[in-house]
ZAFIGU-677438 format. One line per 2 residues: for each residue x, y, z of C-alpha. Coordinates in Angstrom, 2 decimals, decimal comma, always signed. Layout:
X Y Z; ...
***
This chain:
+29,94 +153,16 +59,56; +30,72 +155,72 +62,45
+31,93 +158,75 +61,74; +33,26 +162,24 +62,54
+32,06 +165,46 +60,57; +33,60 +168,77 +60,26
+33,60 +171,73 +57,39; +30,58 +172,80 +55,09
+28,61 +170,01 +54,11; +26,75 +171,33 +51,54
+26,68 +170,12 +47,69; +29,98 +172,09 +46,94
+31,52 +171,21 +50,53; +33,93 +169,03 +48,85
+34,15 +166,10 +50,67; +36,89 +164,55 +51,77
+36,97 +160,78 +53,90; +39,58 +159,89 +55,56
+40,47 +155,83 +56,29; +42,87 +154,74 +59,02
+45,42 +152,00 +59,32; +44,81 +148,56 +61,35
+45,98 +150,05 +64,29; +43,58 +153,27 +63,77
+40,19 +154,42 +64,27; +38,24 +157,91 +63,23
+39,95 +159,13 +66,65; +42,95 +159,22 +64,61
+42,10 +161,74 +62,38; +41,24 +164,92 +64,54
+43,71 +166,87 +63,93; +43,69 +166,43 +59,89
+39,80 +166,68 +60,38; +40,08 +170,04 +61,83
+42,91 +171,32 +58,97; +40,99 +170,51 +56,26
+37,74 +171,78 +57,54; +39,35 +174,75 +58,39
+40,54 +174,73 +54,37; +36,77 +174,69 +53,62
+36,48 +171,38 +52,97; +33,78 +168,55 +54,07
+35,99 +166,47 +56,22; +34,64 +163,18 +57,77
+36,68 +160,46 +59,23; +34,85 +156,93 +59,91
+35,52 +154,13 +62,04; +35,99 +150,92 +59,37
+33,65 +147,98 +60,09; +34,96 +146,48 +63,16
+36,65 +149,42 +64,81; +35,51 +151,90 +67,35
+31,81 +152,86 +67,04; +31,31 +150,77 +64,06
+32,56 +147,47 +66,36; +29,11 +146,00 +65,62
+30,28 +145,51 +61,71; +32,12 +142,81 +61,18
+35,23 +143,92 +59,44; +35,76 +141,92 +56,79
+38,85 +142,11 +53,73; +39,59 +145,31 +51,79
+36,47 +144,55 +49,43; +33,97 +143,87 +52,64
+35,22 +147,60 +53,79; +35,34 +149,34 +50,15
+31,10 +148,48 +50,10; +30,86 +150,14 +53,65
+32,77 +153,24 +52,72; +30,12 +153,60 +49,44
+27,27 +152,63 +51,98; +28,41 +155,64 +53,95
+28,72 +157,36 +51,25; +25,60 +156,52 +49,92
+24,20 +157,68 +53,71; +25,57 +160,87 +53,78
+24,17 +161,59 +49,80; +28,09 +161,80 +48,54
+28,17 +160,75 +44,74; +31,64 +161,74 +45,01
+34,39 +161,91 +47,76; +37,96 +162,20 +47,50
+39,84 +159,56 +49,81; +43,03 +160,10 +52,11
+44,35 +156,49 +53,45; +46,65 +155,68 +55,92
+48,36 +152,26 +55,85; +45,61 +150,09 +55,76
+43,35 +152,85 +54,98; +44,81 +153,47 +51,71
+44,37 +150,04 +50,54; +40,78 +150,47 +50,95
+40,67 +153,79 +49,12; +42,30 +151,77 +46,17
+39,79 +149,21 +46,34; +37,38 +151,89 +46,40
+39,06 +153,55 +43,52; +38,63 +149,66 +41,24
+35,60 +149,08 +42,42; +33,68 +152,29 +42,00
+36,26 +154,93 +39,94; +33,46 +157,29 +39,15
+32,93 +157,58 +43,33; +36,70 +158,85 +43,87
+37,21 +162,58 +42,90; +41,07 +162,34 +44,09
+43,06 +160,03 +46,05; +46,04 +160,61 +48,61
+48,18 +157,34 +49,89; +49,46 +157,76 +52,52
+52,43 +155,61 +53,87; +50,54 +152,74 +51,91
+51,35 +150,23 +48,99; +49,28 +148,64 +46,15
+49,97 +144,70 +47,61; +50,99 +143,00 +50,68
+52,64 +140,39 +48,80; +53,08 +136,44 +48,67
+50,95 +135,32 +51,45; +53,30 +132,36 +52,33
+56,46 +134,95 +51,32; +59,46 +134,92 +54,12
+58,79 +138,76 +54,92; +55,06 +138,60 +55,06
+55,33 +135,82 +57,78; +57,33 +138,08 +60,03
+55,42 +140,42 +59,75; +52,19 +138,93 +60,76
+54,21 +136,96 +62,87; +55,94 +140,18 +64,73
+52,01 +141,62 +64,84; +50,73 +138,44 +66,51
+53,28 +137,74 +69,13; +51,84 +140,17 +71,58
+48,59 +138,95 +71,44; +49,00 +135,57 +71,65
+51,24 +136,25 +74,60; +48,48 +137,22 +76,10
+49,32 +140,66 +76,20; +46,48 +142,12 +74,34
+46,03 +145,22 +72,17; +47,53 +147,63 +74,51
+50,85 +145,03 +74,70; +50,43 +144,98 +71,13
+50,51 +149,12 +70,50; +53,53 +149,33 +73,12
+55,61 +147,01 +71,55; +54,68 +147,87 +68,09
+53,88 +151,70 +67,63; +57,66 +153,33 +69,22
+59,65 +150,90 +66,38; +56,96 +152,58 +63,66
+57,77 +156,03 +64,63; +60,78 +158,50 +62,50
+63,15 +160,80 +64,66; +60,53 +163,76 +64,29
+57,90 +161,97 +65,49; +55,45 +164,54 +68,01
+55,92 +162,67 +71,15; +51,63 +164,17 +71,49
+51,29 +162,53 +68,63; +52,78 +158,97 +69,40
+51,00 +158,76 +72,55; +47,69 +159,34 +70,86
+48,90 +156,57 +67,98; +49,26 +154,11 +71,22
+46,16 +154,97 +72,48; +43,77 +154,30 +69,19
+45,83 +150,95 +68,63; +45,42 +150,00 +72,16
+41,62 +150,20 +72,05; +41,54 +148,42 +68,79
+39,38 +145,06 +69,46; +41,85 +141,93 +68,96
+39,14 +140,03 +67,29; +38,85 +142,84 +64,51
+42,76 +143,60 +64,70; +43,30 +139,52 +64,15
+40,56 +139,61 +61,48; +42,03 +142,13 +59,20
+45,62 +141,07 +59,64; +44,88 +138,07 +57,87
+42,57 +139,79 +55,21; +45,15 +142,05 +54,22
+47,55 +139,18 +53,00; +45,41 +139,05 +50,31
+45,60 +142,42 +49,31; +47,00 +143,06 +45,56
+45,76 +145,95 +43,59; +48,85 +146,38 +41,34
+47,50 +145,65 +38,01; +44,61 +148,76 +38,84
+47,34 +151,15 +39,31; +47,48 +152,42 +36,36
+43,52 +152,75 +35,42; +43,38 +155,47 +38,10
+42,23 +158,31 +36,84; +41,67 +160,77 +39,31
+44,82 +163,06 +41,10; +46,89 +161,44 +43,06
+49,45 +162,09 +45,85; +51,47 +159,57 +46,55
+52,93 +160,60 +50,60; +55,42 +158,84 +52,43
+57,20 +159,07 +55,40; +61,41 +159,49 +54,79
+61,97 +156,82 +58,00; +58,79 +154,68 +57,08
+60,27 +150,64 +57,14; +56,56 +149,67 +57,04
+55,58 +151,28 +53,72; +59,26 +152,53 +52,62
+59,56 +155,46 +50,36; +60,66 +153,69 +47,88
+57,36 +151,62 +47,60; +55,33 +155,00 +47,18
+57,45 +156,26 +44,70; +56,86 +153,38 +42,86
+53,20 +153,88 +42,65; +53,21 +157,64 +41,82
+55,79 +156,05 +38,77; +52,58 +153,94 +37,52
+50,03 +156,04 +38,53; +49,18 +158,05 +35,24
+50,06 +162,12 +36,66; +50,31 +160,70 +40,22
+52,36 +163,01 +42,25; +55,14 +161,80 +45,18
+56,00 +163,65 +48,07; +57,72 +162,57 +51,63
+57,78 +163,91 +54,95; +61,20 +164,63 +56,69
+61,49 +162,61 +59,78; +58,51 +160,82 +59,52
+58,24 +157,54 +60,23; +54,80 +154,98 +59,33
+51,99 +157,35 +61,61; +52,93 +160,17 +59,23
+49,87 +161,70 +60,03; +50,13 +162,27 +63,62
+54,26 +162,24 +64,00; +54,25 +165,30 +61,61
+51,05 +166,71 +61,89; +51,52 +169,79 +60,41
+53,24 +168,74 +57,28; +51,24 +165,86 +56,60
+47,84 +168,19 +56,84; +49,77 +170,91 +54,56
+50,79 +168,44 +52,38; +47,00 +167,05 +52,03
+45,10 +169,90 +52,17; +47,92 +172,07 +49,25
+47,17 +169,00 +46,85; +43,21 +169,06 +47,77
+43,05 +172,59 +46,76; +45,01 +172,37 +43,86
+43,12 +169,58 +42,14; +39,16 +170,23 +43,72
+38,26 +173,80 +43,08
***
């Protein structure tokens, strides 16, 4: 996959990868990029199949995109990488996490949750149903991010930050964007919960109705030594409403738990 590099990126640069939501892309992640490398650490945000630079991938489900994030890995020569995911982005890292434990040095979910629930389930069908209206409107993806990104957003949202949320969504391609919406119904990595065994931060925005606080607290709970924090005024783009406490937040666990 495409990706962004920043920080030392030698054996002991620690890496770090960072995964972004449906509505994301590695364009996403400059400013955490920048913090962490900053912190000394090897920081490299990709474009999952399908998105951006990596459009030529075809995106698959969360399992499709766990192999491409090892291929990277595998790439770059990482045997080891911790994983920051947003949204969507953390349900890949926890694929990752099943899939290949041994691959994951530490884990932060961000604004994420373990399942997507019942596929045929009265609150999963609005919500695909709220995500598809735009497009089959005709509207497209940048009808899409304006009607969808300002109801995701918490009363501290960076208004900097919000634009720039628009902007990755609205350059999203709706084939990929309608491909993964309907992979993610799928989605259900409860029962691996608690077999992870690397540290992890559990992070959630205090105004997030996507991925509700209450949803990450419940992971950190089953999560053996998982750790929960939230971010005042934050809505669902934690990472870019609240830039500067989501990075401090990220990079104070990453130095605590990769010396």
């Amino acid at each position: 996959m495409a990706f962004t590099r920043s920080g030392p990126s030698s054996p002991t640069g620690r890496p770090v990868i960072l995964l972004h939501g449906i509505g994301g892309g590695k364009a996403i992640w400059a400013g955490s990029v920048a913090a962490l490398a900053a912190a000394g650490f090897d920081a490299i945000s990709v474009d999952l199949s399908g998105y951006g630079d990596s459009q030529g991938v075809a995106p698959g489900g969360m399992p499709v995109m766990a192999q491409a994030v090892l291929a990277t890995m595998d790439a770059l020569g990482l045997d080891r990488a911790a994983l920051v995911g947003h949204s969507m982005g953390g349900m890949v890292a926890q694929e990752v996490a099943a899939v290949a434990p041994r691959r994951v040095s530490a884990l932060v979910l961000a604004c994420t949750s373990p399942a997507f629930g019942k596929p045929d389930g009265d609150w999963q069908a609005r919500f695909v149903a709220s995500r598809l209206q735009p497009l089959d409107a005709g509207q497209g993806m940048p009808g899409l991010a304006a009607a969808l990104v300002p109801p995701m957003l918490g009363p501290a949202a960076d208004p900097a930050g919000a634009a720039l949320a628009a902007r990755v969504m609205a350059a999203v391609p709706e084939a990929t964007y309608r491909a993964v919406l309907a992979a993610i119904v799928s989605f259900d990595r409860r029962a691996a919960l608690p077999a992870i065994a690397v540290p992890t931060l559990c992070l959630a925005g205090e105004h997030d109705r996507t991925a509700p606080p209450k949803v990450l607290r419940g992971m950190a709970e089953r999560i053996p030594g998982a750790r929960y924090a939230e971010l005042a005024g934050a809505g669902h783009i934690a990472n870019v409403e609240t830039p500067a406490a989501f990075d401090a937040a990220v990079t104070a666990f990453l130095n605590e738990v990769l010396p």
